[in-house]
Structures are given as C-alpha cells and as structure tokens.
GUPA-112181 format. One record per residue (C-alpha): z, x, y. Coordinates in steps of 0.5 Angstrom, whole numbers, always signed. Each point is the difference from the previous one (the first is absolute). Example, Ala and Ser with C-alpha at 12.3 -4.5 7.8 and 13.67 -1.06 7.14 Angstrom:
2
Z, X, Y
+16, +25, -9 .
-2, +2, +7 .
END
This chain:
374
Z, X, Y
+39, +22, +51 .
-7, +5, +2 .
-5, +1, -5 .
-4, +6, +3 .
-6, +3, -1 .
-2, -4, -6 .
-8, -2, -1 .
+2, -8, +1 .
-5, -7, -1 .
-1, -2, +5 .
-6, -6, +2 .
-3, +1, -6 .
+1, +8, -1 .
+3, +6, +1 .
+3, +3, +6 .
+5, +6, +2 .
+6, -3, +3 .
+7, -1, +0 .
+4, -7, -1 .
+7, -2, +2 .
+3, -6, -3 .
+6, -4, +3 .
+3, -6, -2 .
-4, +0, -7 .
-7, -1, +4 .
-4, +5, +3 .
+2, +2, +7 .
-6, +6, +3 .
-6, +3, -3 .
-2, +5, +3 .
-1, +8, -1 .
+6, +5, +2 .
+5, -5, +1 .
+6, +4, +1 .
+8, -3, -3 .
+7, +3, +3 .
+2, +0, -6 .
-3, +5, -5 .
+3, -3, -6 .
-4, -7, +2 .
-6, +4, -1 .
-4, +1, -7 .
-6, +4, +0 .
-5, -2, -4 .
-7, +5, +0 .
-4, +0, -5 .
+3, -8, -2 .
-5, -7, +0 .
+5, -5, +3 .
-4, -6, -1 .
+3, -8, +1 .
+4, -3, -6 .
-4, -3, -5 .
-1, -8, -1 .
+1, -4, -7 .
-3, -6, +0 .
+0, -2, -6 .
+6, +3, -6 .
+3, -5, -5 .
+4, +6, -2 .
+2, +7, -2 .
+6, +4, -4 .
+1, -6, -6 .
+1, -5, +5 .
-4, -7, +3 .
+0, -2, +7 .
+0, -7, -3 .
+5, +1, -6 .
+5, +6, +4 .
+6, -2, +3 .
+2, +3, +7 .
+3, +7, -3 .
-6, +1, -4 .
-5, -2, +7 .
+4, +5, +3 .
-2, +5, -5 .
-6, -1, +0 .
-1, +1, +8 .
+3, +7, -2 .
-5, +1, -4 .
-6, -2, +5 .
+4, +4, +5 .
+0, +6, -2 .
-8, -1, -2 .
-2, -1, +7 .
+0, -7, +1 .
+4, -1, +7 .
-1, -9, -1 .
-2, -5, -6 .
-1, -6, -1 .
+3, -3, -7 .
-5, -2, -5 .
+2, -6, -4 .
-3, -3, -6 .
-2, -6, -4 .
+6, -1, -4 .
+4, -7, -1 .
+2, -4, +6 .
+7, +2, +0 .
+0, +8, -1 .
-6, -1, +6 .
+6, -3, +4 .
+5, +4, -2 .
-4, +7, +2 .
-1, -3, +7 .
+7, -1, +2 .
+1, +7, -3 .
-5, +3, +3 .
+3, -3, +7 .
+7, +2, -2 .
-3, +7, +1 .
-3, +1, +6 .
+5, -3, +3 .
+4, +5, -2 .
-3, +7, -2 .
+1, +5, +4 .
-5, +6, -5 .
-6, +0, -3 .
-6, -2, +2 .
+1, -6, +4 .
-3, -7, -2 .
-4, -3, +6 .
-1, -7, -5 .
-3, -2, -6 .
-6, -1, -3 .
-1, -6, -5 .
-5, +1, -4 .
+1, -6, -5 .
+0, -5, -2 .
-6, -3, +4 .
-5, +3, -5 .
-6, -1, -3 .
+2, -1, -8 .
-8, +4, -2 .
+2, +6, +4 .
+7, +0, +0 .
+1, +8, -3 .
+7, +1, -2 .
+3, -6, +3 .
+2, -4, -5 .
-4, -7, -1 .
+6, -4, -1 .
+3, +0, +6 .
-7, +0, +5 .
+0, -7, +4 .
-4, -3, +5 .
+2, +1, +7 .
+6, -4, +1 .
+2, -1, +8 .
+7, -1, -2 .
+1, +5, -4 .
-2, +5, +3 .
+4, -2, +7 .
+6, +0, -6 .
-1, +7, -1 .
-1, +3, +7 .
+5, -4, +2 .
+4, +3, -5 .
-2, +7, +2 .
+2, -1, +7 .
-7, -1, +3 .
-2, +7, -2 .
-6, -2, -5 .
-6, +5, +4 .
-6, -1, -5 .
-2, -6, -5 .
-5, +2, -5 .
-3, -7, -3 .
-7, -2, -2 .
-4, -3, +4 .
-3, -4, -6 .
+7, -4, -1 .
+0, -7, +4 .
+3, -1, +6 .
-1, +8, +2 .
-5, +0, +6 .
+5, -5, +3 .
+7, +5, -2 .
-5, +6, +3 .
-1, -4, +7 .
+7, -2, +1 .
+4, +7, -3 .
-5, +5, +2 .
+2, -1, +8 .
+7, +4, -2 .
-1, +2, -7 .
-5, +5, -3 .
-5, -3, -5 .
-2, +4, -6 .
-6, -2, -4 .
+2, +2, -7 .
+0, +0, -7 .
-7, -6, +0 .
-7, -1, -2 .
-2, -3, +7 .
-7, +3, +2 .
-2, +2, +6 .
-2, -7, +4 .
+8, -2, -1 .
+2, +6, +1 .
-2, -1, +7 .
+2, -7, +0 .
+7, +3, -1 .
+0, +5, +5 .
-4, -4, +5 .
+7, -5, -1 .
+4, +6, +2 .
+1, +5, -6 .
+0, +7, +2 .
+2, +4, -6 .
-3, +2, -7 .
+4, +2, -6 .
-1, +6, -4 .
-7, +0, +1 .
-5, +0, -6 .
+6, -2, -4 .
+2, -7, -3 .
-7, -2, +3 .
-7, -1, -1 .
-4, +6, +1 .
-5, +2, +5 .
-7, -2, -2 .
-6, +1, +4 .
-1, -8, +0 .
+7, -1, +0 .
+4, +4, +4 .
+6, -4, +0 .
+7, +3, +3 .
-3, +7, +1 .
-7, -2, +4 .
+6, -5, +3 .
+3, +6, +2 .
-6, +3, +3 .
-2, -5, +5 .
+7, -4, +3 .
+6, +4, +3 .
+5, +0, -6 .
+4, +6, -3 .
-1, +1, -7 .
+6, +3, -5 .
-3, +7, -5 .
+4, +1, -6 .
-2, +8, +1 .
+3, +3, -7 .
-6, +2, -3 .
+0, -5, -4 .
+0, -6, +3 .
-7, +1, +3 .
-5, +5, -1 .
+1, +6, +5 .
-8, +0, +2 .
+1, -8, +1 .
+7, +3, +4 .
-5, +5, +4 .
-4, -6, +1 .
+4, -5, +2 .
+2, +5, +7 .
-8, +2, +1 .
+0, -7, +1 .
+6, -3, +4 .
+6, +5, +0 .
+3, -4, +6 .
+2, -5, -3 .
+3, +4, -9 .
+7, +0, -1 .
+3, +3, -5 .
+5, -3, -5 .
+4, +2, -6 .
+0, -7, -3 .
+5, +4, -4 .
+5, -3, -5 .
+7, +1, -3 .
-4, +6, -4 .
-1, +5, +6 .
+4, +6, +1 .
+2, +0, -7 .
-4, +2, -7 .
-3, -4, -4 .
+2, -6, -4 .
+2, -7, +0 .
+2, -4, +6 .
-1, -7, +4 .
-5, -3, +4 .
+1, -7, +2 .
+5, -1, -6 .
-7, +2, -4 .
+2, +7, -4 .
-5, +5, +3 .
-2, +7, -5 .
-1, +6, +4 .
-4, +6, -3 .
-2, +6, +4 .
+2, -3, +5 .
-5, -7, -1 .
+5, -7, +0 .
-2, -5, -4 .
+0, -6, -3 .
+1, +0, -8 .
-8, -4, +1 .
-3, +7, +4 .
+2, -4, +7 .
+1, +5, +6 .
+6, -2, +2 .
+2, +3, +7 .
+0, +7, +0 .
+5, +7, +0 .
-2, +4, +6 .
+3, +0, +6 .
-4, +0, +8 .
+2, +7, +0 .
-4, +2, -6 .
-6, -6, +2 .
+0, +4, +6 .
-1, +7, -3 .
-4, -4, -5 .
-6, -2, +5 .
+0, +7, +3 .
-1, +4, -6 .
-6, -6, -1 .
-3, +2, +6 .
+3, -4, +6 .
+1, +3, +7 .
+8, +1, +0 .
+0, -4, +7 .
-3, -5, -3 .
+5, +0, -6 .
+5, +1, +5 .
-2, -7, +4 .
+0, -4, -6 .
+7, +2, -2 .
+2, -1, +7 .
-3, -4, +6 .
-4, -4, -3 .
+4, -3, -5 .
+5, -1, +6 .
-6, -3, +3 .
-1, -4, -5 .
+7, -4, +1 .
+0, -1, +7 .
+5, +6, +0 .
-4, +6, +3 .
+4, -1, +7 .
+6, +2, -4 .
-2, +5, -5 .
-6, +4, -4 .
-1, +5, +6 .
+4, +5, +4 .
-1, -2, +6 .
+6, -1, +6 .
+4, -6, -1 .
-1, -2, -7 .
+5, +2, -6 .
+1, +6, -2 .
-3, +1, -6 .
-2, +6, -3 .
-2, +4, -5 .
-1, +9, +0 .
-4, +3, -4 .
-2, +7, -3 .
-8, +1, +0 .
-2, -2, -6 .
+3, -7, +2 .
+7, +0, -5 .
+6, -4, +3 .
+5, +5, +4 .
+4, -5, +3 .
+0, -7, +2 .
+3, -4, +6 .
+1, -8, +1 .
+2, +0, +8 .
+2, +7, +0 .
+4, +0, -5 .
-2, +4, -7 .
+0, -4, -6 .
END
C-alpha cells in the first residue's frame, strides 16, 4: 500500500511525503512515489501519520488483568490497546500469589505465540515481586519477596524467556549482584523503593537502565536528597511518567522535559478499570475503588491508573509539551528503551510497519500493526 501526501514523523519531526508498505514493514519514504494500481493508493492530506505508540507498562484495561486473564481475555485486551494506538506492549504482571504469578506467564506466552490482531505483545514487565514493603503502592505486602534467583528463572522460564523488564528494589539483599548478572539480556528497572541517590547509583553503575513511574512509589526529590529523580538527572537511564493528570502535577511534568525529555517515556500504568466507567475492580487480587476516574485502594492507595497512552499523550500537549516530544516519548524512545529501536518506534525503511493517521488535532483515525489496520 501508498500513503501519500500525508505530513509524516520523520527524525523526530514532521515532513510531507509518501510511504509505501510492503510485507508488513515500510518499503520506501520518499515524495511522489507512484503505484500501477490506484486502489493501492490512500491519499492522506491533511493527515498526521505518526509511529504506532509503545506501552511499556499495562496491567490491564476493560475488566480484565494481565496477571489474573485467560488467554481470550488477553486478547481482548490487546483489541483494546489496538484501537487506541498502541502497535506493541509489554504485559505488566503484579504482586499476587506465586502460583497466579505462574499461571499468567504461561498465559501471557500462550498468546503471543498465537495472536494475530490487536496490539502486538513484545515481552512482559515483571514488576513484582521483588519490591520494597515501604514503598510498595498498591502491591500487595503479603505476596513481596526478597530476590530469589530460582524463582525468578521458574517464572521466566515459564514465559518462554520473554520476561523484558524486572522492576525490584535495590534495597532488597543480593540485588546489586541480580542487577550485574540480568542486566546484560534484560532491563533493570528501579522501582517501588526508598533507596537514595548513592545507591541508586550503585544500582545503575551495576547495570540498571530503567526507572519505574518516576515520582512514584519513590522518595521525593529533595535539594539534599535528590534520590532516583537526581539519579536521573546525571546517568544514562529512561524514566517512566505516569501523565494522567493525576499521577504528577503538570508543572513537575513540564519540568521534567525542560530537564532531560530525552530520556521520559509515557505509560498508562492502567488497571482492569480503563476504558470502562467507575466502579469497583481488581488489582492484584486487591479490590480497587474508582471515582472520577481516580483508582484506589479502600485506604486512599493510588493503585495504577485508568488512562490510556493515547490520552497520556493528548495529556502532555494540552500541559505544554512539544508534541515531537510527546510523540518520541510514545514511540522511539520507548523502544529504545528495550533494545527494540531497530525494529520498531520510527518510520523508518526496513522497520515493521506501524502506524498510525491522525486528523490535526491528533484523534486516532486509523491504526496499522505491519500494515495491517487493527
């Protein structure tokens, strides 16, 4: 297929141009590029085509879990991500009983061995249950453990070696020598921890790359203790933002990108609530309470969130924020972020063709996983 005479985000802005997708990936980029066949031509002036955007961390969305979903729940799931934009995800586990833990592996496997629509799941993030009992948010305390090696090759072993971020504290014991060993074929996320900035360093002199809802289940920055936020500032790491409005204030937000908007990545953090109204639902096997479309524990625990990448996106711009940026913070720099930026997060010749076209004020018209519309 030809795209034509869309304005299309290229190297980090727009261009006018044309693209031509064949066998799923992008084929040519160029102006004027002519078909034989007219009805292979889609002439989108006036259109935003922009890459498909990169989840990197979702524990779920319409009623159901990625650590509590069959396999035809997953799917239904990746319908739904699909058709707000986001071509790849990474399926977020969660604290929960060993044997559930277990359980959503296989599952989580099960489907990417065989999905065919929807968006497209690249791995998994494991956040838990390698967590800090003082931060741990909505994770449930009962079922935190110190880093165990065995465990940990049992349950990526069970997902069919597509574990592709570990969240844990590097508080917990053994966890500089977890970092040095994993981080060399995984990535190392910090995360739900009280650890200051010294070990934050230790952390990610050891191998971490990869901070976890920054501000978050986290110490906050102090012009003494600048913790995982100054961590941030001075090593060559990429930090998750939770841009619901909620989460973080928008002039921290704002902040944030004045600072190092290189390296921000926006994620949902969405649970089982997102895309439905509110009500009462799961985390974690926790009941979560959501009003005005805020998700809590019954205590007053932010427990994820209801949005999606797509309105995190719309989010920041309405904040203030260079829509390039937002775009390269959905796309290419997540995908960098997981060694993936040879294969997706631009639209670039070569890589998979995902995609998405948009009116002028950035609504989703149409989206495409490898060519395909979703």
């Amino acid at each position: 297929m030809l795209y034509k005479n869309a304005e299309v985000f290229i190297d980090g802005r727009f261009q006018k141009t044309d693209i031509e997708v064949t066998g799923g990936r992008f084929q040519a980029i160029c102006p004027a590029l002519t078909c034989d066949n007219q009805e292979n031509s889609v002439d989108c002036n006036g259109k935003f085509i922009i890459p498909g955007f990169i989840e990197l961390h979702s524990h779920g969305c319409i009623g159901y879990d990625f650590t509590t979903a069959d396999t035809t729940d997953i799917e239904k799931m990746c319908e739904f991500y699909g058709k707000n934009g986001v071509t790849s995800i990474l399926a977020t586990t969660m604290t929960i009983d060993y044997e559930i833990y277990k359980k959503a592996m296989i599952h989580i496997k099960e489907v990417m061995n065989t999905q065919k629509t929807g968006s497209r799941i690249i791995g998994i993030n494991m956040e838990g249950p390698f967590l800090g009992a003082d931060k741990k948010g909505a994770h449930d305390e009962r079922y935190l453990m110190p880093i165990d090696e065995e465990k940990y090759s049992e349950l990526n072993e069970l997902s069919g070696d597509n574990v592709r971020i570990i969240d844990l504290d590097p508080k917990l014991s053994g966890s500089m020598e977890f970092i040095k060993e994993h981080s060399k074929s995984k990535v190392i996320s910090l995360a739900h921890t009280s650890c200051d900035y010294d070990l934050a360093a230790k952390a990610i002199e050891a191998g971490a790359t990869h901070i976890t809802h920054l501000f978050n289940a986290m110490n906050g920055l102090h012009h003494r203790q600048p913790g995982l936020v100054g961590a941030v500032s001075d090593f060559d790491v990429h930090a998750e933002m939770i841009c619901d409005g909620i989460h973080i204030h928008p002039a921290v937000i704002r902040l944030m990108y004045k600072a190092f908007s290189d390296k921000l990545i926006l994620i949902s953090d969405s649970m089982s609530a997102a895309g439905l109204a509110d009500g009462i639902y799961e985390l974690g096997g926790q009941k979560v309470y959501v009003v005005n479309g805020k998700a809590t524990l019954e205590d007053g625990t932010i427990a994820g969130s209801t949005t999606t990448v797509y309105k995190a996106f719309k989010n920041v711009i309405q904040f203030g924020i260079p829509v390039e940026q937002a775009i390269l913070s959905a796309t290419l720099i997540p995908a960098t972020a997981i060694r993936a930026e040879k294969e997706i997060g631009s639209i670039s010749t070569g890589k998979r063709a995902d995609f998405i076209i948009m009116d002028h004020n950035y609504n989703i018209e149409k989206v495409f996983k490898e060519g395909v519309e979703l």
